[in-house]
N, C-alpha and C positions, 0 to 999 in steps of 0.2 A: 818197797822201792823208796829210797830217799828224795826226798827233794828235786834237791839239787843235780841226784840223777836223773829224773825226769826233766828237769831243764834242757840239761845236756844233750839227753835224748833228741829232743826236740829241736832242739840246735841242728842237730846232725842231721836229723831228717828232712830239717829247712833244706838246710846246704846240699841236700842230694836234689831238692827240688829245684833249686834255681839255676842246675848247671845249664841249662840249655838255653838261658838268658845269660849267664857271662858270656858264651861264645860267640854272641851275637852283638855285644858291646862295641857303640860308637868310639873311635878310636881319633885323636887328633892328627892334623895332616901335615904331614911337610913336602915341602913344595920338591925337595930334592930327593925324597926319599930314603935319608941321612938318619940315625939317631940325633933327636936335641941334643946339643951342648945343652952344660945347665951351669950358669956361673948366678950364682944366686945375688950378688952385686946388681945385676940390672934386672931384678925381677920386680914387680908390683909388691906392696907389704898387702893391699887387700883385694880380692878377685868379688869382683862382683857379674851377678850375670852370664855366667860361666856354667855349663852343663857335666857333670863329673861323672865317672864310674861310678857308682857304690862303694863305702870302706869296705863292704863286706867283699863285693867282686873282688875288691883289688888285692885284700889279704887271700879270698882263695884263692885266686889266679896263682900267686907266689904256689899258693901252700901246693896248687895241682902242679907245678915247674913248669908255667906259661912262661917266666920269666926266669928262666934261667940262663938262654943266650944274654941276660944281661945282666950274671953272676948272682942271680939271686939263687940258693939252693931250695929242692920241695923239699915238704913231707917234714919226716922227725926231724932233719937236718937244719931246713927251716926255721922250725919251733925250736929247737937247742941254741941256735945262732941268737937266735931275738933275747931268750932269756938269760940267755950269758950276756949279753950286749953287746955281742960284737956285729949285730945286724938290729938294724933301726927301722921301725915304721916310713922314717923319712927314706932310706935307704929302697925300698919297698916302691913307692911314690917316685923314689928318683927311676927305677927301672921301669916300672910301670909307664912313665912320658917315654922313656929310651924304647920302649916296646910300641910309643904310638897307642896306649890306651888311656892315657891320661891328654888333659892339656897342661902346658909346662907353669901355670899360674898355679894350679894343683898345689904344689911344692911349697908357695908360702899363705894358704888357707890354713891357717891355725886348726880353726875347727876341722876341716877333713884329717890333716894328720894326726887332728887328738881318735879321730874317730877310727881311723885304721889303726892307730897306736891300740886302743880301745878291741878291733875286729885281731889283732895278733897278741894279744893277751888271751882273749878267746880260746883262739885253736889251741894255746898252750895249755888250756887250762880241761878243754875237750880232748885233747892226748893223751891226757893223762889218766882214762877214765877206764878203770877197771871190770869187768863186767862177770 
């Protein structure tokens, strides 16, 4: 067994263990029970103090189709989108607050979207794994 399959391995059997902690994930509240607008013009450039999802939650939440009422695709379709680029980390992030599981400062944390940028290269890279 290579490596790097044993990595993978291990990846995957994380992600089977933590499902029952995503679904439980604190989710940001709005007062109207509205998706966010998100006009990134009046956002903060640094969030401090702020409690977030996990990159990892939030890339599998897409990857399971948590977030598909708000046009995110699951699964292959997901990981094809992201690596062609016509679906973005930020993208992910934006649905994610639209879904209430993010808080909408989220969005210009540098480091979280390197970090979910980081958790959807992952799944692309565990899709691809042959057994």
């Amino acid at each position: 067994m290579k490596f790097s399959t044993l990595i993978d391995s291990v990846l995957i059997v994380t992600s089977i263990a933590l499902l029952p902690g995503i679904n439980g994930a604190q989710t940001a509240i709005n007062n109207s029970g509205e998706p966010i607008a998100i006009n990134s013009n009046n956002l903060f450039t640094h969030a401090t103090n702020v409690s977030y999802l996990k990159p990892f939650d939030a890339a599998f939440l897409a990857y399971q189709g948590h977030l598909k009422a708000q046009g995110i695709p699951s699964g292959s379709a997901l990981v094809s989108q992201y690596q062609t680029g016509s679906l973005t980390a930020l993208d992910v992030v934006k649905a994610a607050v639209n879904a209430k599981k993010l808080p909408v400062q989220a969005l210009n944390d540098i480091d979280y979207l390197n970090a979910v940028e980081s958790q959807m290269t992952s799944l692309g890279n565990t899709s691809n794994l042959s057994y």
